[in-house]
KETILO-480891 format. One record per atom (N, C-alpha, C, CB): x, y, z; residue in one letter. Coordinates in steps of 0.05 Angstrom, whole numbers, plus 5000, padded with zeros to 4 digits. Glycine has a CB too. Layout:
residues N
XYZA...
***
This chain:
residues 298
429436154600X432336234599X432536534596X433736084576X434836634612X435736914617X436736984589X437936944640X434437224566X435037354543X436837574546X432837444531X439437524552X441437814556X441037944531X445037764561X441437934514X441038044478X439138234484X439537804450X436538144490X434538344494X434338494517X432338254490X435538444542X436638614556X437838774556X437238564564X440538654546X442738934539X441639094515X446238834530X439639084499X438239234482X437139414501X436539094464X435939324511X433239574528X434739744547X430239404551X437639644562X438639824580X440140014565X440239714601X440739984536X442440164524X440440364514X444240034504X438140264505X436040454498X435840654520X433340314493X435840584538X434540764564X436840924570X433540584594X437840774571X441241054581X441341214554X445740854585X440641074534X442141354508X440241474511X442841314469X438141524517X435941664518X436841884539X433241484525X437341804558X437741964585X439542084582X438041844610X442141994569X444542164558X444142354536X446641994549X442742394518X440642454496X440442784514X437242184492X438742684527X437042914542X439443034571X433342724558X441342984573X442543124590X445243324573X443442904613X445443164545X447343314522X445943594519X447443144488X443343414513X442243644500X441943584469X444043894506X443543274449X443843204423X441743304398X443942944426X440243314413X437643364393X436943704384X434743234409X439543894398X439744154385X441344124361X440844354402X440344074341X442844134320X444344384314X442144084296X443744614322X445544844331X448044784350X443845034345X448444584360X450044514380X452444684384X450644264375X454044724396X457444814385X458944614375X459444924409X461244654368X462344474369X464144234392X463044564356X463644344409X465744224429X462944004444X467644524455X459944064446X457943894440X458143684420X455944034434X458743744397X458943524367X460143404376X460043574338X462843464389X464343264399X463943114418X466043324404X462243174434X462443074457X460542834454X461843274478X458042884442X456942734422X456742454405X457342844413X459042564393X460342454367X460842114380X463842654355X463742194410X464841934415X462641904440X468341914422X460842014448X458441764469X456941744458X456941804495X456041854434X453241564425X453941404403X449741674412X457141374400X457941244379X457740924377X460341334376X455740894393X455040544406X456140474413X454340324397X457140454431X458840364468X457440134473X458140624501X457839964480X456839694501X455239804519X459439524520X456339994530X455440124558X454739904578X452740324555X457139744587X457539604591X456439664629X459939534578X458939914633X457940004666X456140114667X459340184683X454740294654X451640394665X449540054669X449840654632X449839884648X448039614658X448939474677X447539414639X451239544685X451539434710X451239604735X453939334709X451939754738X449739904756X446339884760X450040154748X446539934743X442739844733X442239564748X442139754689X443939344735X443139064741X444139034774X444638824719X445839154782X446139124804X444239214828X448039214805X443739504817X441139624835X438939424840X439639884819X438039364805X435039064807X436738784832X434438814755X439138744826X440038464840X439038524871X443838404838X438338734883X438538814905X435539034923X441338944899X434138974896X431938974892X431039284894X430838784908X432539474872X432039764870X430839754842X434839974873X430239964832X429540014814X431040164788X427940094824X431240124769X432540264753X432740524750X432140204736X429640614747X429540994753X431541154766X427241074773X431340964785X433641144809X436641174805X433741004839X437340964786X440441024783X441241064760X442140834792X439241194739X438541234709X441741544720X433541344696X441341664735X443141974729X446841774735X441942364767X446241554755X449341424767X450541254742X448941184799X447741184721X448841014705X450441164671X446140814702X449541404676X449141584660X452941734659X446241794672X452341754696X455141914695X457241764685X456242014721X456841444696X459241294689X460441264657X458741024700X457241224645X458741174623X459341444607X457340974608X459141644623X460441924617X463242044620X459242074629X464141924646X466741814654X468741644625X465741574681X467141374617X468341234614X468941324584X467241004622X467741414564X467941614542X469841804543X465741754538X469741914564X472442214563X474941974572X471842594598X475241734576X477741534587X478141554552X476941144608X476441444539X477841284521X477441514493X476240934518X476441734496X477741984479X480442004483X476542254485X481242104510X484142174517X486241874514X484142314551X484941634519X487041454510X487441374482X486841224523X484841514458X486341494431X488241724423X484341484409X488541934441X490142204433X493242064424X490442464464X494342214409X497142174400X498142144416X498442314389X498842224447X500742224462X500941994486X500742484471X498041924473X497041624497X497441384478X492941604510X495341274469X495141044446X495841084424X492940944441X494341264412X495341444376X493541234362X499641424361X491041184379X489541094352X486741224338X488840814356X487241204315X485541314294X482841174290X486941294268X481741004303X479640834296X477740814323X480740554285X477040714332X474340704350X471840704347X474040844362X470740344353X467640344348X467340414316X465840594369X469740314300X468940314275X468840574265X466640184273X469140824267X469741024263X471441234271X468541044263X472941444260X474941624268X474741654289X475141834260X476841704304X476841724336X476141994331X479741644356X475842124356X475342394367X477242564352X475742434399X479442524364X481942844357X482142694327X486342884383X481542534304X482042444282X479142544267X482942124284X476342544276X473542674264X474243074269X470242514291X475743064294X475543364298X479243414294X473843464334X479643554324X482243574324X483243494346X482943794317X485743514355X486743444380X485943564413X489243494376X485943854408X484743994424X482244054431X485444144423X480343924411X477443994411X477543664432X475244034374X478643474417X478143144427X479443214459X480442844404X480943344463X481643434496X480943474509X482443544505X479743764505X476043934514X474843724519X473844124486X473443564497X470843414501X471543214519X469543274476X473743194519X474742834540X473643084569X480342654540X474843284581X475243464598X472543574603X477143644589X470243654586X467743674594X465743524596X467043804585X465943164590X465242964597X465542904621X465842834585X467842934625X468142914659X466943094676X470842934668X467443274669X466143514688X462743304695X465743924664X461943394670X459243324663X457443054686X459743204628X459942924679X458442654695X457242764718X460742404706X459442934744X460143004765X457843194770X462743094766X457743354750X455343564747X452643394752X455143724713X452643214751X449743054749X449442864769X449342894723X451542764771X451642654810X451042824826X454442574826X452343024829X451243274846X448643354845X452543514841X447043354821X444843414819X442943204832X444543464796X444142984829X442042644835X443042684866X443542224814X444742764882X444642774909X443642964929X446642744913X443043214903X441743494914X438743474914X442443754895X437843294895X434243254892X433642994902X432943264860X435542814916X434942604937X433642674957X436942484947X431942414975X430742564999X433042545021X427842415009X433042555039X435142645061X436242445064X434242755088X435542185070X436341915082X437941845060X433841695089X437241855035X438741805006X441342145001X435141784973X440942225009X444042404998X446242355008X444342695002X446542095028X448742015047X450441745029X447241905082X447741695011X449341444996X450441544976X447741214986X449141804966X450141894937X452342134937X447641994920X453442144961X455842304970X457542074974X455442494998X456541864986X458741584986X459641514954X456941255002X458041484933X458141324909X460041614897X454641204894X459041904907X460342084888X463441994892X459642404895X463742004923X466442004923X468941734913X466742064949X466641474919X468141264910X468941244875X466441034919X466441384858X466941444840X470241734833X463941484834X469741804839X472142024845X474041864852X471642254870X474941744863X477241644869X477041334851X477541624905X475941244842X475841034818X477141194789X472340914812X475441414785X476441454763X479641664764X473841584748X480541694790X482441884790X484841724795X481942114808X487041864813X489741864807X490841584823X491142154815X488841504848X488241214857X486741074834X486441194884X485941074813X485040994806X485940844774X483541124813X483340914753X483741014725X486241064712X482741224724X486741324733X489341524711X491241384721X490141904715X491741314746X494041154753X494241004735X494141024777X492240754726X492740454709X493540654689X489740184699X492340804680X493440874651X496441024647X491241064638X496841114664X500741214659X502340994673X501941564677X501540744689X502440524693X502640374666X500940404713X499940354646X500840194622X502440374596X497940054611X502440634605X504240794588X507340624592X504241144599X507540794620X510740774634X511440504630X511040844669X509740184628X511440004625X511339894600X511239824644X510540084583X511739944548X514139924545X511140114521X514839684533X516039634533X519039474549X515339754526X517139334563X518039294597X516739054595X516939524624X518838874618X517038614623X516238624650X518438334617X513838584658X512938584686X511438344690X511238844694X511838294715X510038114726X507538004729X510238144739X505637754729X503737764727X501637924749X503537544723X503537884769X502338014797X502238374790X504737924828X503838544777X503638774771X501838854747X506038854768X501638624734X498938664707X496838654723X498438394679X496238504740X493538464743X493238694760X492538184754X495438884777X494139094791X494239324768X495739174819X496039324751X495539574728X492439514718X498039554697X491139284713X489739284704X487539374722X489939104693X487939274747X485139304772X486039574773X485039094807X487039734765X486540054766X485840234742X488740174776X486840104724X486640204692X484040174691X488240024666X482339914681X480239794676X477439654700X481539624662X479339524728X477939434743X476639654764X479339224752X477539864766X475940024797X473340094777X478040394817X473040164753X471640324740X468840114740X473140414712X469839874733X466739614740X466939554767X466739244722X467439514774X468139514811X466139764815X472439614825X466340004813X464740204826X462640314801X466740454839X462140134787X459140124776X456339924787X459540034748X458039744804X457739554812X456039534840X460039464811X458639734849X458139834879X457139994881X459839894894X455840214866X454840484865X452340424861X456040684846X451440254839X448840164841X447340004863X448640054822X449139844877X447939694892X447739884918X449239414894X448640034923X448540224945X446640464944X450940314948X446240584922X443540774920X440440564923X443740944885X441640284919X438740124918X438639994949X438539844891X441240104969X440539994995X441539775000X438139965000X443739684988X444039354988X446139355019X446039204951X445039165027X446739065057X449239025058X446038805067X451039085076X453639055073X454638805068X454939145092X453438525071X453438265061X453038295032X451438095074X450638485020X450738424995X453238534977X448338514987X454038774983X456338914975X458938754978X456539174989X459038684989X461438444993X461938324978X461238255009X458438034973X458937974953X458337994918X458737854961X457738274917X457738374892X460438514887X455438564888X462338664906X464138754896X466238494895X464739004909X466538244900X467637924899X467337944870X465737634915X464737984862X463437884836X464938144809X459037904841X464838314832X465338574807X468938554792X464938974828X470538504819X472338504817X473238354801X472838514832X472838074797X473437764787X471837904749X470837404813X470338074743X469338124723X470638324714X467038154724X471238484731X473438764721X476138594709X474739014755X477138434718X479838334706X478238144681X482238134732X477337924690X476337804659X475737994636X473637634661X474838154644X474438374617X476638394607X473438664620X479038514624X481738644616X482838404598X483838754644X482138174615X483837944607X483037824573X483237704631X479737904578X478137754550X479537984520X473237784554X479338294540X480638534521X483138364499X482338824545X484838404514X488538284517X488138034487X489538034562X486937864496X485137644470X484537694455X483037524470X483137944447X481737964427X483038264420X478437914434X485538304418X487338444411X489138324389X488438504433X488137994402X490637814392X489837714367X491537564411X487537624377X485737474354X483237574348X485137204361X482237774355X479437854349X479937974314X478238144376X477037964310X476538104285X475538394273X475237964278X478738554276X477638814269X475638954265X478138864256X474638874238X472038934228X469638904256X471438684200X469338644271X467438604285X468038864312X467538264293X470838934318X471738974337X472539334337X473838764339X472439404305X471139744303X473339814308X468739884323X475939654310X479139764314X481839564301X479739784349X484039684303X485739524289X486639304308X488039684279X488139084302X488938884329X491538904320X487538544333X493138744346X495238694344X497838894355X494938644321X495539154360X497239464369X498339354393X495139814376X497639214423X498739124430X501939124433X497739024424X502738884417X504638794416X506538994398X504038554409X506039124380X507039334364X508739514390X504239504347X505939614406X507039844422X508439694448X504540074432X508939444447X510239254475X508839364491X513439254485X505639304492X504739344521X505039064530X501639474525X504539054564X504138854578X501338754578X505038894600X501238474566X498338384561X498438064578X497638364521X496637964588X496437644590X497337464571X493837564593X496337484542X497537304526X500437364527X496537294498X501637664529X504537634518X506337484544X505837964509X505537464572X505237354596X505637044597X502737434604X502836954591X502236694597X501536544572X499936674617X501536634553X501136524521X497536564526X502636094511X497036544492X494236644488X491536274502X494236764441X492436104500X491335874513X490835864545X492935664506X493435974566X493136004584X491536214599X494835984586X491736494575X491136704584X487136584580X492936994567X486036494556X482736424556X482236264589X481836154523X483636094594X483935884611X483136104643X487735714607X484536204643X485036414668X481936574665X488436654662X481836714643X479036834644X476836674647X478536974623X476636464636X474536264646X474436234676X475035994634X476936254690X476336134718X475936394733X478835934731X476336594724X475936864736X471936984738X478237094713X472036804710X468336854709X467236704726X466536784682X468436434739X466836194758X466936304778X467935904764X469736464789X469136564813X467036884823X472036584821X466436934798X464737174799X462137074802X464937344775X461236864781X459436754785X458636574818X459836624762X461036474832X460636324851X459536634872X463636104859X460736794869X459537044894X457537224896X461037224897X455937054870X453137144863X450236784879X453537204813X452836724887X451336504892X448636564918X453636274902X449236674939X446936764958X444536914943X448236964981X445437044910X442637184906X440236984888X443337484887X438337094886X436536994871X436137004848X435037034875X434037034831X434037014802X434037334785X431136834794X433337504811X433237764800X437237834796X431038014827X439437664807X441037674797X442437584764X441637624814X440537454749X441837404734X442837504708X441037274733X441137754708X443138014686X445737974695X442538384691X446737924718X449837994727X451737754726X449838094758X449937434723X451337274712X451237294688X450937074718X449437274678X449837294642X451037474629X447637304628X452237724647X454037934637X456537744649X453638274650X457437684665X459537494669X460337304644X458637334694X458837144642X458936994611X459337214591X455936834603X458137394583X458637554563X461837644564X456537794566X462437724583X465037844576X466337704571X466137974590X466837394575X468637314557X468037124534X470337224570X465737194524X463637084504X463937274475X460137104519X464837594487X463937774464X466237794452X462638034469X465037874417X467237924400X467938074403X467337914380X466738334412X468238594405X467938714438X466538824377X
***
């Protein structure tokens, strides 16, 4: 039987390591706008998209080595998202991963910077992983730069996120949650998904059905999130619950009630799982991350 536990142990080892060494963490002279930067990516993240990239590359029969810099950027990306969405003027929360958020350990403008040179950063290192490719390989990693670029940008990311600003307080539709969400939360696993399986060569059949699979997992997350807002356990969950509904965001439970909304994510994992069906056993990091997401407490 497929040990995800000890899996998602060893891929997080390997990426903090690689992120480690591209900070630079281990100068303790650092500046400060480093401390920060620091502070909120190795503050133990899931690092949920770099292993999926990773696992996607293996589903498709690449190697991890190779997408160690793609897995690196993402979850470099995904750190400067959720610095700037605890800032006062986004979420306003004080907690994360069980400790002071960014602009709450430092200050507002330092937590800005660092959200702002994380990003850079990622980009800085894609470029580098497509400049020391051999020739045949810098065509995919100009493809993944840019799909990444437009995942995390104004088609993307930032859109979901001043979409779930702008409708606090608002009742919207299930059909408009699930696209706030497939841009907020879903392009970002969607093109961890796709980025890995494409530096590892995967066939346009396979991409198909991995981005089926990615997609159907990008919303169960959002959806399992929304849940465990409702009912999760702080302490386990390294944040307060219930902000939600405080700030009238639009969530699934407040939607479809919290029974319907588990119900829905369960069937969102079958169909992810069903579009993994043509692969073999070297896919099953990517089912058992399917199960996980709506398995985990935090």
């Amino acid at each position: 039987m497929f040990d995800l536990k000890r899996y998602l142990k060893a891929q997080r080892h390997l990426v903090d390591s690689a992120l480690q060494n591209y900070l630079g963490i281990d100068d303790s002279k650092g500046s400060r706008l480093i401390r920060a930067m620091a502070y909120s990516l190795m503050a133990g993240g899931k690092r949920l998209r770099p292993v999926l990239c990773i696992s996607a590359a293996e589903t498709v029969g690449g190697e991890r080595k190779d997408v160690i810099p793609l897995a690196c950027a993402l979850e470099l990306i995904h750190t400067y998202s959720l610095i700037h969405d605890d800032l006062p003027a986004m979420d306003d929360d004080e907690k994360r991963r069980g400790q002071p958020t960014c602009h709450i350990q430092f200050d507002e403008a330092t937590a800005i910077l660092a959200g702002d040179a994380l990003l850079t950063l990622a980009f800085e290192i894609l470029a580098g992983a497509a400049g020391q490719s051999a020739p045949q390989g810098a065509s995919r990693w100009l493809q993944c730069i840019a799909e990444i670029a437009s995942a995390a940008g104004f088609r993307g990311m930032v859109e979901g996120q001043m979409q779930d600003l702008a409708f606090e307080g608002q009742t919207i539709t299930k059909e408009a949650l699930a696209s706030l969400h497939g841009l907020k939360t879903g392009r970002m696993i969607e093109v961890s998904v796709f980025s890995g399986a494409t530096i590892a060569g995967a066939s346009p059949s396979q991409l198909e059905c991995l981005n089926t699979y990615a997609r159907h997992i990008g919303l169960a997350f959002q959806v399992a999130d929304d849940i465990l807002n409702v009912k999760g356990d702080p302490a386990r969950l390294g944040k307060a619950t219930g902000t939600d509904q405080l700030r009238g965001k639009n969530t699934y439970p407040s939607l479809m009630g919290l029974a319907a909304s588990e119900a829905f994510a369960t069937e969102l994992v079958n169909q992810s799982l069903r579009a993994l069906e043509p692969f073999d056993s070297r896919a099953d990091p990517l089912r058992a991350i399917a199960n996980y997401v709506i398995e985990r407490k935090r």
